[in-house]
C-alpha positions in Angstrom: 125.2 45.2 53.7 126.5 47.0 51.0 128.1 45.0 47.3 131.1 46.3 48.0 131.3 45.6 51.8 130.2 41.8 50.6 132.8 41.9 48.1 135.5 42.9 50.1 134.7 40.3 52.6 134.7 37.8 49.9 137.8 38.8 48.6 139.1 38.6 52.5 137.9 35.0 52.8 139.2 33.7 50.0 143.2 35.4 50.6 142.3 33.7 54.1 142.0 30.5 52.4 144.5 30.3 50.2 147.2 31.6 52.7 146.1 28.0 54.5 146.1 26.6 51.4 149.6 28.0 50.5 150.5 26.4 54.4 149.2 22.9 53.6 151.1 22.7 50.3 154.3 23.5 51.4 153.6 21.1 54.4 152.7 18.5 51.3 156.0 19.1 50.0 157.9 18.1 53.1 158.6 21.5 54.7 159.8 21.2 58.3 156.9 22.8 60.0 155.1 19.5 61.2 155.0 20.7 64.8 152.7 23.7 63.7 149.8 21.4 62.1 147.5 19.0 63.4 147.3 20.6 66.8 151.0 19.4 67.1 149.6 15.7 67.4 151.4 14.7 63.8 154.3 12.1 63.9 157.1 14.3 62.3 160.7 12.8 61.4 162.7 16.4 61.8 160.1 18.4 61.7 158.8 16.8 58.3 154.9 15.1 58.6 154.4 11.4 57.4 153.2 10.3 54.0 149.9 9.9 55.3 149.8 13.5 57.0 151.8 14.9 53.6 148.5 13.1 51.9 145.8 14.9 53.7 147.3 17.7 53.5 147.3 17.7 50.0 143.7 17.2 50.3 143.4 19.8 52.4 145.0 22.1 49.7 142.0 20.9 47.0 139.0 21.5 49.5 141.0 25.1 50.8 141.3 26.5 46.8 137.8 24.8 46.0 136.1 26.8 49.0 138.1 29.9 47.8 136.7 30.0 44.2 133.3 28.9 45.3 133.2 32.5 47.7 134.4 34.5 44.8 132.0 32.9 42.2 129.4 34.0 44.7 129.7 37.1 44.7 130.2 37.4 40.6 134.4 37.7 41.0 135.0 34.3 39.1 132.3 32.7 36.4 130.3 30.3 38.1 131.6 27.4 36.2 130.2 24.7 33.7 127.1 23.6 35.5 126.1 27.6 35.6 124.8 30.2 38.4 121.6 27.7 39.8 124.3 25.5 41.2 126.6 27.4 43.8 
């Protein structure tokens, strides 16, 4: 594959990711769309998840953006961070 066709995919990805990213945060903030995450199986009080859904999603947000800059820093869009290029 070409650098560009890799890059593009990378860039892909990571919009991919943080769009679920953006999802779970809003879901973290209490927005009413309980029904449409965890396969529909979260207790919801209108439409809102519990604190311990509202937690993991929140969670879920870290690990999402985390994944996201570890795809771009693979591929040379973002610096590689403190611990330098041998770790990712």
């Amino acid at each position: 594959m070409s650098g560009s066709v890799i890059r593009a995919s990378a860039v892909l990805a990571a919009a991919l990711l943080t769009a679920v990213a953006a999802f779970q945060l809003a879901l973290a903030a209490g927005a009413p769309w309980g029904e449409m995450s965890y396969g529909g199986r979260a207790v919801t009080s209108g439409g809102v998840l519990s604190a311990s859904y509202r937690l993991a999603s929140a969670g879920a947000v870290v690990v999402l953006l985390l994944a996201a800059a570890l795809i771009l820093a693979r591929v040379g869009l973002l610096p590689p961070g403190p611990a330098g290029p041998g770790f990712l």
